[in-house]
Every structure is written in structure tokens, then in C-alpha cells.
C-alpha positions as CSV (number, residue, x, y, z in Angstrom):
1,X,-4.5,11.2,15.0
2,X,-3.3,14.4,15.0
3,X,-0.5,14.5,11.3
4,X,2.8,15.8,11.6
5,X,3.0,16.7,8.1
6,X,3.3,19.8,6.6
7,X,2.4,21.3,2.7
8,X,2.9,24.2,0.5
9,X,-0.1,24.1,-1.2
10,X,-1.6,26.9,-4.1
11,X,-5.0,26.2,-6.6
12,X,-2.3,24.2,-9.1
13,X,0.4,22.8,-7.0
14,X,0.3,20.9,-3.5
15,X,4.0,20.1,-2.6
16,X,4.6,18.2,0.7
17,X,6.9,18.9,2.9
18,X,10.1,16.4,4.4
19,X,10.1,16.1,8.2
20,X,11.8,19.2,9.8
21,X,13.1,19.9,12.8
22,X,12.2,23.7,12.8
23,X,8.7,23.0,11.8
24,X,7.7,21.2,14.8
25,X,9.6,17.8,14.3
26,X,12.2,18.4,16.6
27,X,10.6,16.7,20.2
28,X,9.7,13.8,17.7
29,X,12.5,13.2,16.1
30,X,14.3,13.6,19.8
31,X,12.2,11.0,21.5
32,X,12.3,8.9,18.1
33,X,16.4,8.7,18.4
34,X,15.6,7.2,21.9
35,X,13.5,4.5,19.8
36,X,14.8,3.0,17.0
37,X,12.0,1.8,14.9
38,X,9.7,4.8,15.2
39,X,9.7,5.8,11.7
40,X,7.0,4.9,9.6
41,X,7.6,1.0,7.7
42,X,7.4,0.9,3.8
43,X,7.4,-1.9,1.2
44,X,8.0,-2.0,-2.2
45,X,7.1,-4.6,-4.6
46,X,8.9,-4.5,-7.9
47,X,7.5,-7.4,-10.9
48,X,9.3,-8.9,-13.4
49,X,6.2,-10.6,-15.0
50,X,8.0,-12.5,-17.8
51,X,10.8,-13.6,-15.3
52,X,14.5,-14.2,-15.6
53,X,17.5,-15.9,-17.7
54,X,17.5,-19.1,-15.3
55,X,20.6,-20.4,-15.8
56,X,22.5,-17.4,-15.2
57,X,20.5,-15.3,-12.2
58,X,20.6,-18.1,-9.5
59,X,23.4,-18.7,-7.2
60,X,25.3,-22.2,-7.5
61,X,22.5,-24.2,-5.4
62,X,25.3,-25.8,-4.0
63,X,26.6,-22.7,-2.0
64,X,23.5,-21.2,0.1
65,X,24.3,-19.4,3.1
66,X,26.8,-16.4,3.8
67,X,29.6,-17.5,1.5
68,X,27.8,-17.6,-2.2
69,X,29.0,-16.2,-5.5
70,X,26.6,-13.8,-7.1
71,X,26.0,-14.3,-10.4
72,X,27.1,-12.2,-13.0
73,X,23.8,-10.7,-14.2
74,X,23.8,-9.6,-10.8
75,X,27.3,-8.1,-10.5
76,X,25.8,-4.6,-10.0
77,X,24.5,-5.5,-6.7
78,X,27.7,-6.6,-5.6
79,X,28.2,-3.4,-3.5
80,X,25.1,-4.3,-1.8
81,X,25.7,-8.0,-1.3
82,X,25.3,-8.1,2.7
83,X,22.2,-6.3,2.2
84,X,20.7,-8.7,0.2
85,X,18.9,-12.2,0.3
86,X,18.3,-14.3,-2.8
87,X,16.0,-17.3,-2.5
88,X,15.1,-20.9,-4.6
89,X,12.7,-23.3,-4.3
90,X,10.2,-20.6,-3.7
91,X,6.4,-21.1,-5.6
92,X,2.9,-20.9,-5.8
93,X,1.0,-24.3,-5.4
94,X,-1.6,-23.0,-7.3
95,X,-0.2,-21.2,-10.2
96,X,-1.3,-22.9,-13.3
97,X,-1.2,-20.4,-15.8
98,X,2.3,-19.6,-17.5
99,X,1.2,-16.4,-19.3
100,X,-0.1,-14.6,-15.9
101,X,3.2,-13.9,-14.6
102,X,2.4,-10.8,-12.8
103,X,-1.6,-11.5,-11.8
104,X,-0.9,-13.8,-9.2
105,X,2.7,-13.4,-8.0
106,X,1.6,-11.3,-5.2
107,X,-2.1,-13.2,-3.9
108,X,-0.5,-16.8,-4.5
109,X,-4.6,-17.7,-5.6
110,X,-5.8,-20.3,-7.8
111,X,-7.0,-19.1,-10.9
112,X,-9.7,-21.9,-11.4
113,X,-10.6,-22.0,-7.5
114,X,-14.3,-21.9,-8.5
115,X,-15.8,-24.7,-10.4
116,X,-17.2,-23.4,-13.4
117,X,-15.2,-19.9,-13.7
118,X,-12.0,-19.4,-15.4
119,X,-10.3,-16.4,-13.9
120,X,-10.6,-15.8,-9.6
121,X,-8.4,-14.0,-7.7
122,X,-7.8,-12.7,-3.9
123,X,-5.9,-9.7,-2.2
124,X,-2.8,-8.8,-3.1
125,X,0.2,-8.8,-0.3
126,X,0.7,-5.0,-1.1
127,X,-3.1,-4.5,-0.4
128,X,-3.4,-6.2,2.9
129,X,-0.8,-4.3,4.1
130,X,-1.5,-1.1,2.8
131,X,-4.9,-1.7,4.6
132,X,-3.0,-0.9,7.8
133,X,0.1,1.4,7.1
134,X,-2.0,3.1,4.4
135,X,-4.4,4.7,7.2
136,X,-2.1,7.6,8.3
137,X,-0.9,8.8,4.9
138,X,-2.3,10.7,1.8
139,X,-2.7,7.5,-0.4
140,X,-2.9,4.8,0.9
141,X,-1.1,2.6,-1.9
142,X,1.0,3.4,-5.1
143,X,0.7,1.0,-8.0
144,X,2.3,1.4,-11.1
145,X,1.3,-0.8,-13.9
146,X,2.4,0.5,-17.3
147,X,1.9,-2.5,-19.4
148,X,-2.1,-3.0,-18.7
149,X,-2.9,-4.5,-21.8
150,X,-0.7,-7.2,-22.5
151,X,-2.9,-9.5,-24.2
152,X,-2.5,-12.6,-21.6
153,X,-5.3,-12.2,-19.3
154,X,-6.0,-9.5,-16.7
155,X,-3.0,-8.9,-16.4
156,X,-2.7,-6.5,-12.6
157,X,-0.4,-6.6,-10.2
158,X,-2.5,-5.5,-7.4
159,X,-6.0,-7.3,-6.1
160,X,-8.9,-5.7,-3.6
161,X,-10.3,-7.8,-0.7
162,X,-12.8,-8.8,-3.3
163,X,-10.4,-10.0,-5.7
164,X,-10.9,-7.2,-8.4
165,X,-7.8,-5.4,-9.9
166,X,-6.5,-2.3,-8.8
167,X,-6.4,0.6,-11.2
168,X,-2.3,0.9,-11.8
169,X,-0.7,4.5,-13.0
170,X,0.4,4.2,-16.6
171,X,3.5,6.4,-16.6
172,X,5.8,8.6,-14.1
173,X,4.0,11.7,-15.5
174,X,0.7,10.6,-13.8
175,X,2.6,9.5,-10.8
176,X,4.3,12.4,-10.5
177,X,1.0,14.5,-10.6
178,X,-0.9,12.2,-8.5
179,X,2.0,13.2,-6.1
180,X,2.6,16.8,-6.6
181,X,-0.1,18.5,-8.8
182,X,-3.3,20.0,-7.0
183,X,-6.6,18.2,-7.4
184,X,-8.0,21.4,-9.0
185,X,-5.8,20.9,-12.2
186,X,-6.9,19.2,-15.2
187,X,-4.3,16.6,-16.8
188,X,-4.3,19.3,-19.8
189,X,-3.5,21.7,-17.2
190,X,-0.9,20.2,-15.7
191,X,1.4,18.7,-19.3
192,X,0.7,22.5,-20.5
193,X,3.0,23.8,-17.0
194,X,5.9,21.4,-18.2
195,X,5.5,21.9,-22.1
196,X,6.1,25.9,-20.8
197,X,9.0,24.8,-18.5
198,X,7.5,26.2,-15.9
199,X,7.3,23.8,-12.3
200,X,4.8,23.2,-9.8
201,X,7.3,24.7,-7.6
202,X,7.5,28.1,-9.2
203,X,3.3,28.4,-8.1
204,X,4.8,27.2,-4.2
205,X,7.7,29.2,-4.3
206,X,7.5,32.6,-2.6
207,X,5.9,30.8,0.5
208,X,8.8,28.2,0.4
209,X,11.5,31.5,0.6
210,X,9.0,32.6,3.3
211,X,9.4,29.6,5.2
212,X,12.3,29.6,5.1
213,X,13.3,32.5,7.4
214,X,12.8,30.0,10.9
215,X,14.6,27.0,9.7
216,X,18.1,25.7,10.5
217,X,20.4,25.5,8.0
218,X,20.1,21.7,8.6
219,X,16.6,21.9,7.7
220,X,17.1,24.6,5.2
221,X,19.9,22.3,3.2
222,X,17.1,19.0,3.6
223,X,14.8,21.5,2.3
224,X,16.7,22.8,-0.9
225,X,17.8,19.3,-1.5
226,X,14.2,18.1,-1.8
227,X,13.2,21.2,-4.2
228,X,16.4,20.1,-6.1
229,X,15.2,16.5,-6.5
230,X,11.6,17.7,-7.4
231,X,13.0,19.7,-10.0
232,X,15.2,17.4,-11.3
233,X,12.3,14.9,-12.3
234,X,9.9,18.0,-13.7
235,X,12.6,18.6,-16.2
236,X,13.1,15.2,-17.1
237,X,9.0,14.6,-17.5
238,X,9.1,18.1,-19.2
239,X,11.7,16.8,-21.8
240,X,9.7,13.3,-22.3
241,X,6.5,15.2,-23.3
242,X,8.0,17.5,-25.8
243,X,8.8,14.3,-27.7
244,X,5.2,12.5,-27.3
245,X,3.8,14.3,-30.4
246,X,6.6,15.0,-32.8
247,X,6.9,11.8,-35.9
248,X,9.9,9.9,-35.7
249,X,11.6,9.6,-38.9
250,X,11.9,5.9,-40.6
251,X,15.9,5.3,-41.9
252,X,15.7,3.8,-45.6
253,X,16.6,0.2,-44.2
254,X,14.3,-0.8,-41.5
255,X,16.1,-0.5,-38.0
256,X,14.9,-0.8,-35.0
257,X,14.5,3.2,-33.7
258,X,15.3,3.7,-30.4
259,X,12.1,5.4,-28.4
260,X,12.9,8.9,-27.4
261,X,9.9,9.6,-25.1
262,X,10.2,8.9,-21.6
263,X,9.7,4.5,-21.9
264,X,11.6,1.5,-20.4
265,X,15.1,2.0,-18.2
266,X,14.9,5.9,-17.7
267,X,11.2,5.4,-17.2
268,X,11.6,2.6,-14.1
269,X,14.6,5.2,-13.3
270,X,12.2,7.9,-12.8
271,X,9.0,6.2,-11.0
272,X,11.9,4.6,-8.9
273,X,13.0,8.3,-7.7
274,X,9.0,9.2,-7.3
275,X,8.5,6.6,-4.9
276,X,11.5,7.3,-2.6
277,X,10.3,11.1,-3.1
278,X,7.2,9.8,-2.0
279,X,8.3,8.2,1.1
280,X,10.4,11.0,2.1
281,X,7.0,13.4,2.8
282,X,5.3,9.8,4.1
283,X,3.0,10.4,1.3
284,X,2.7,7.0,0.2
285,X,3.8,3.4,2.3
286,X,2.9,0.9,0.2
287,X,4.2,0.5,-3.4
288,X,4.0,-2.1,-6.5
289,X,5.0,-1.7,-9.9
290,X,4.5,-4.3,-12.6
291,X,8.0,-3.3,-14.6
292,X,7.3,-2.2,-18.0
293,X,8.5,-5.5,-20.6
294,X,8.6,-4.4,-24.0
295,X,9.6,-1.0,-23.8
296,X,12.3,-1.9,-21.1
297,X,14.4,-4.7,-23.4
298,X,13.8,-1.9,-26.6
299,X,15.4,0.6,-24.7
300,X,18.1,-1.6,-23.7
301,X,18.7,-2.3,-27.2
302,X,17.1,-5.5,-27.5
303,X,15.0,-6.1,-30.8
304,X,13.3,-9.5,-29.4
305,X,9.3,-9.2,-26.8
306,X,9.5,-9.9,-23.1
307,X,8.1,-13.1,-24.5
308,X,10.6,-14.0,-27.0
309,X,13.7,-13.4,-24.1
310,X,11.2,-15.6,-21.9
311,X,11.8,-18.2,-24.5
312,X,15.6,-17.7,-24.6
313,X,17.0,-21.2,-24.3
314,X,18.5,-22.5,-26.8
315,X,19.2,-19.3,-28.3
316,X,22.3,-17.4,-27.7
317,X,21.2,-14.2,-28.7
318,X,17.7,-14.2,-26.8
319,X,19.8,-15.5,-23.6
320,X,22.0,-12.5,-24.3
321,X,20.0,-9.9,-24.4
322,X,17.8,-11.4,-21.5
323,X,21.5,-11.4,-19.4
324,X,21.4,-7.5,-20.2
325,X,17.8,-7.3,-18.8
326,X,18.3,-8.6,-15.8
327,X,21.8,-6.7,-15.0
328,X,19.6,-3.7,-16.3
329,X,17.2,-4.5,-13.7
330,X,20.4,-5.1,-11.1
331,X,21.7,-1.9,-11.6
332,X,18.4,0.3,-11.0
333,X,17.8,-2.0,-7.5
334,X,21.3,-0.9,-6.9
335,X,20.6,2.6,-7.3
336,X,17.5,2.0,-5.4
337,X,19.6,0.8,-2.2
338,X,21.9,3.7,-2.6
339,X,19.7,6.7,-2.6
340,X,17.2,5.3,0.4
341,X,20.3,4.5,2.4
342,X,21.1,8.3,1.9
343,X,18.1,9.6,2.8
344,X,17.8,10.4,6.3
345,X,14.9,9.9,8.7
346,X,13.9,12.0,11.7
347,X,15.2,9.7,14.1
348,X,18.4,9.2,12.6
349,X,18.0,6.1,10.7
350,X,17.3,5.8,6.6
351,X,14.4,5.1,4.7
352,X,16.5,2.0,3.8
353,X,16.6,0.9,7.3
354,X,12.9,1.1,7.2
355,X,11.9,-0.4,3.6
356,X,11.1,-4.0,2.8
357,X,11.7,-4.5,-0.9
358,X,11.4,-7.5,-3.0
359,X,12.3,-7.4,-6.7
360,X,10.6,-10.5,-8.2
361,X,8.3,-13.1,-10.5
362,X,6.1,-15.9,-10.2
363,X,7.5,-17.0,-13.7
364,X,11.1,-18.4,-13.6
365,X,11.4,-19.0,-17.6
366,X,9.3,-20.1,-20.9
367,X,6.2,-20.7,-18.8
368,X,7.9,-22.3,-15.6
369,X,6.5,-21.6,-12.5
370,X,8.5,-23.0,-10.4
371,X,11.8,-21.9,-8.1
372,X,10.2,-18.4,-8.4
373,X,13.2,-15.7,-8.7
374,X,13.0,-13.8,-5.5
375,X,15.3,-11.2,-4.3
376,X,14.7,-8.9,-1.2
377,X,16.7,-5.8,0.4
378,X,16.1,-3.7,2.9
379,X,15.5,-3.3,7.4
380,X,12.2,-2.6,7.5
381,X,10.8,-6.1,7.7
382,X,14.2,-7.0,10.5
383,X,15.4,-9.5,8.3
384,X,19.1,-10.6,8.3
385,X,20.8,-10.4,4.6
386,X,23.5,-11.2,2.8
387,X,22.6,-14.8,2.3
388,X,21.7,-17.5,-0.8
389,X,18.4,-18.9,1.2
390,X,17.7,-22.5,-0.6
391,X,14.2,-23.3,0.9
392,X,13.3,-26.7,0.8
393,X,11.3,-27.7,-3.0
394,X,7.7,-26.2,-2.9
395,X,8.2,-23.9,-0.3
396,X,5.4,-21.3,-0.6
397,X,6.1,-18.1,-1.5
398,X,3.4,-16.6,0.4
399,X,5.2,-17.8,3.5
400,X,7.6,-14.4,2.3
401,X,4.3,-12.6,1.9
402,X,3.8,-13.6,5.2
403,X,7.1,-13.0,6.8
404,X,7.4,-9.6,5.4
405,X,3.9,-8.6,6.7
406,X,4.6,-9.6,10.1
407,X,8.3,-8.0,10.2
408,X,6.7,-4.7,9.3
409,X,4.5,-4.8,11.6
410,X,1.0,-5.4,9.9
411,X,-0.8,-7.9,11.6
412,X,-1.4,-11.1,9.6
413,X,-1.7,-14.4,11.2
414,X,-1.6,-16.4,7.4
415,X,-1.6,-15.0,3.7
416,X,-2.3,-17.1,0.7
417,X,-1.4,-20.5,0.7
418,X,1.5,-20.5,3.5
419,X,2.0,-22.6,6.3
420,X,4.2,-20.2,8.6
421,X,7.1,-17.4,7.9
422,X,10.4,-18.1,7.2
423,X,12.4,-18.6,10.6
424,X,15.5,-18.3,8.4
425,X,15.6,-14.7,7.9
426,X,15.0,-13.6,11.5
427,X,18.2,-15.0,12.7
428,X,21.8,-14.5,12.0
């Protein structure tokens, strides 16, 4: 198939391009206005391995439906509540180990499913579909996985066909080049451009001004508002590795110093505006990111592990701080929401329209696996938000997997354990 996609592309820089009307796009993006749906499908799976504060994140159980009150720790979403679904009573049969809470949330596999072997896996939901949305774009999946050494098992997010782990990006500088930087260019190469505060734009540059000269201001504007965004993040990476090298300075009584490279919220802020950069050229379909744990609650403030807030009943100053996670977590969704649903597609809808995201864990607390906290936004899977789904107990949560799969698009007949999608979120 012939692409549509265009790039500015030198030895050190390949910078593609947002869909343009003066470039070509403008018979697709008419006959796409004539039918909605045409643009491409995207999912996004976001993990919160060590899971949530469970008495505070669920709706009252007693309310499902239309007419719930969201929770507190979730007030930032409140904005977005119709576009929205929060589930219980979501699990995996077959999770058994309370210290994987990442490696199996998105395969739903039994870890001892082979006599005589103590670690098995299958694909991952992100995997499968990327598989078949993959096939027309640059990469064929995005996974981000900063905390790769955790010291309770594998660890992944993402699992191949043949149940092996799937190499995860460490940091939004390596996304960021993996997106923008050409393959020519070594990684020394390419931290020496930012440490010199020069961009990967200023090698693309002079053909950008050139190209300029046939597009419509529409397109010039999208154009100049994509630059913008690019080179936004390259000074924000640039600032982060400035600091990398240079000793922090103890304080005489021990305090907890505040990190001032580029680690936890402003970190998941970036790779969050990489990934919708991503989508905008149709660079990339299919994302997952296993959240970063320690680093996130540090820069939040928080002196206590992922593990310790996991453990937070019973304390009030764990549960605390693991209330401020999971607003923190709230809020970048939020912004998530907001900046795809102002991004415009060429057939007039938004990437939000066309994104199926799930922010989630197959950990609820401690080491509970059950009632898994689930949250999903986004049209691109033709679900129907704003509701408090309560599933019936045990429900799997592969039948999501499944449901998501087959709203997108990507042809699935089963995933995992399920026994059939949920019928729920296809109807008003």
C-alpha cells in the first residue's frame, strides 16, 4: 500500500510530517469527512503495576451506571466524566503472583501453566493488536518501560507470540529519538545536539521554510504548531540532561532531595506528549507504558517505595500519599483527554475520537489481585462512557482485552482467558 505520509529527513534528523491538505491529503481527508471512522485506530495502555489506594479510587459499588459519584482521588477527571468508564469485579483467574503486577496484567496467563516451570507467559493485548494496526506505520508498537529492574520477577509489560518480553524504552530521551532522530546518529551523537541547544529541527529546517511556500495557511498553522510542540519537548529533554552528570549536594540533616533530572510526573508528562506527537504523523498505533513507581511518588513528594504505598492500610500517612499518587496519575489522564481531543484528524474528527485508552493494574492493593482497577477513555474502540460498570465477581478482564480488540477493529475471536466481550459498553 501505497503511504500517505510525508518526511523532512537529513543524515541526523528524520522529522515526520502531520497530514496536510496541500501536500496531497486533501481528496483523502474529503472522501474521509464522508466516512466517519477512516482515520487510523490507536490504543494506549498505561500500568500502574503496584495498583491503587482501594478504599478511596472505587465508586460507591452501590451506585453503578450513569448517576455515580467519582471519587475524590479522581476529582481531576471530573471534566471528563461522560468520557469515562470505571469498572469492578474485573480479574485474572490465573494471576497468582502478587509481586507481578505489571507482567501479566495485559496477557491474563498463568504463570505456572507448565508443570515443572516457574515463570510462562503469552502475548500481550498491545502485541496482538499491534500485529495488525502496526503493519502500515513506521513502528509497529511503542513500549515504554522505565522501571525494568524491579527486583520481583520479569517484570515487562509487553509479551511476543512466543511469550518472551518485549524490549521497553527506558526514558522519553530514547523515545523521543527513536521518534525523531535519524538512524545514522549515534546516541552520543544525538545528547551532544541537545547539551549544545541545538534541535533536530534546525538540521530540517530550511526545507521546512521551503515547503512551505504551497501550503494553506491552515496547513501552514498545523504545520508551525507541530514544530512548536517538537520543540517544546527538545528543550525540556535538553534541560533534563544537563543535570544527569552534575552531583547533587547532601543538606547537613538527611532529607529527602528532590530529583532534578527528567524522573517520575514530568517524565510520564513528557512520554505522554511523545506518544500523542507520535500519533499525530501515524508514526506509532499501538502504545504501553509500565508507569515509572519509585521515581513517580519521589517526585510527588512521597518519601515511602511503590511497595510501601501498596501496603498503605492501616497507615495514614502511606494511604495519604498513595491518595496523591493516584490524583497525580488523574490529572496527567486528564491532560491526556484534553490535548487528543484538540488534535484534529484529516477527516475532521480527533485522535480522541479514535484512541482506546485504559489506565490500569492487575494488582488492586498489598498483593490483592482481585477487582482489578480499570479505567478506560476514549472512541476509538465505540464504546459508550460515562458510566460505574460493576461486572458480575470474577469477570475476566481479558473479556476488556477482548472487547477493545474487536471495537478497534483487530480481528480477535478470544484473548486470554475470556468467555465473550462486554455487551455493556456497546450500548447506551
Amino acid at each position: 500500500m501505497k503511504t500517505r505520509r510525508y518526511f523532512l529527513k537529513t543524515s541526523t534528523a528524520t522529522i515526520a510530517l502531520p497530514f496536510l491538505e496541500s501536500m496531497g491529503f486533501r481528496r483523502f481527508a474529503s472522501a474521509a469527512s464522508q466516512a466517519p471512522g477512516s482515520s487510523p485506530k490507536r490504543m494506549v495502555f498505561m500500568g500502574m503495576g503496584f495498583g491503587v489506594t482501594a478504599s478511596e479510587w472505587y465508586p460507591d459499588i452501590t451506585t453503578p451506571g450513569y448517576d455515580y459519584k467519582l471519587p475524590e482521588v479522581l476529582s481531576p477527571l471530573a471534566k471528563h466524566k461522560q468520557d469515562i468508564t470505571i469498572f469492578q469485579n474485573l480479574e485474572h483467574a490465573h494471576s497468582r503472583d502478587g509481586h507481578s503486577g505489571s507482567t501479566f496484567w495485559l496477557t491474563g496467563a498463568d504463570r505456572y501453566a507448565i508443570p515443572g516451570q516457574d515463570f510462562h507467559n503469552t502475548i500481550s493485548v498491545d502485541q496482538l493488536a499491534a500485529e495488525q494496526l502496526g503493519k502500515e506505520t513506521r513502528l509497529t508498537s511503542i513500549t515504554m518501560d522505565p522501571d525494568n529492574t524491579n527486583g520481583h520477577g520479569p517484570g515487562s509489560i509487553s509479551w511476543n507470540r512466543q511469550g518472551k518480553p518485549v524490549a521497553g524504552l527506558p526514558n522519553p530521551v530514547a523515545l523521543y529519538h527513536k521518534l525523531f532522530s535519524g538512524d545514522t546518529m549515534s546516541l552520543e551523537e544525538r545528547q551532544a545536539l541537545l547539551a549544545d541547544d541545538r534541535s533536530a529541527l534546525d538540521t530540517v529546517l530550511s526545507d521546512a521554510r521551503s515547503m512551505k511556500k504551497g501550503l494553506t495557511k491552515t496547513d501552514k498553522d498545523k504545520l508551525d504548531e507541530y514544530f512548536d510542540s517538537i520543540r517544546e519537548i527538545e528543550l525540556r529533554i535538553s534541560k533534563d540532561e544537563k543535570w544527569l552528570h552534575v552531583p547533587k549536594k547532601k543538606p547537613t540533616d538527611p532529607v529527602k532531595e528532590p530529583s532534578q533530572s527528567l524522573e517520575g510526573y514530568p517524565e510520564v508528562e513528557m512520554v505522554y506528549d511523545l506518544m500523542i506527537a507520535a500519533m499525530q504523523v501515524d508514526a506509532c498505533r499501538v502504545f504501553s507504558y509500565r508507569l515509572p513507581g519509585d521515581s513517580f511518588v519521589e517526585s510527588l513528594g512521597s518519601s515511602y517505595t511503590v511497595h510501601n504505598l501498596s501496603h498503605h492500610p492501616g497507615s495514614p500517612e502511606r494511604t495519604n500519599d498513595s491518595k496523591m499518587r493516584d490524583s497525580a496519575h488523574a490529572k496527567l489522564v486528564a491532560r491526556f483527554i484534553e490535548k487528543t481531543k484538540a488534535s484534529k484528524e484529516p477527516d475532521g474528527s480527533t485522535l480522541y475520537d479514535n484512541l482506546a485508552l485504559t489506565l490500569g493494574s492487575n494488582l488492586r492493593a498489598v498483593h490483592s489481585l482481585n477487582n482489578c482497577p480499570t479505567l478506560i477513555t476514549g472512541g476509538g474502540a465505540g464504546f459508550q462512557h460515562g458510566r460505574h460498570l460493576v461486572m458480575e465477581k470474577e469477570t475476566p478482564l481479558c473479556n476488556l482485552w477482548l472487547s477493545i480488540l474487536q471495537g478497534s477493529g483487530v480481528q480477535a475471536n478470544a484473548f486470554g482467558d475470556s468467555t465473550g466481550k462486554i455487551d455493556e459498553l456497546f450500548v447506551a
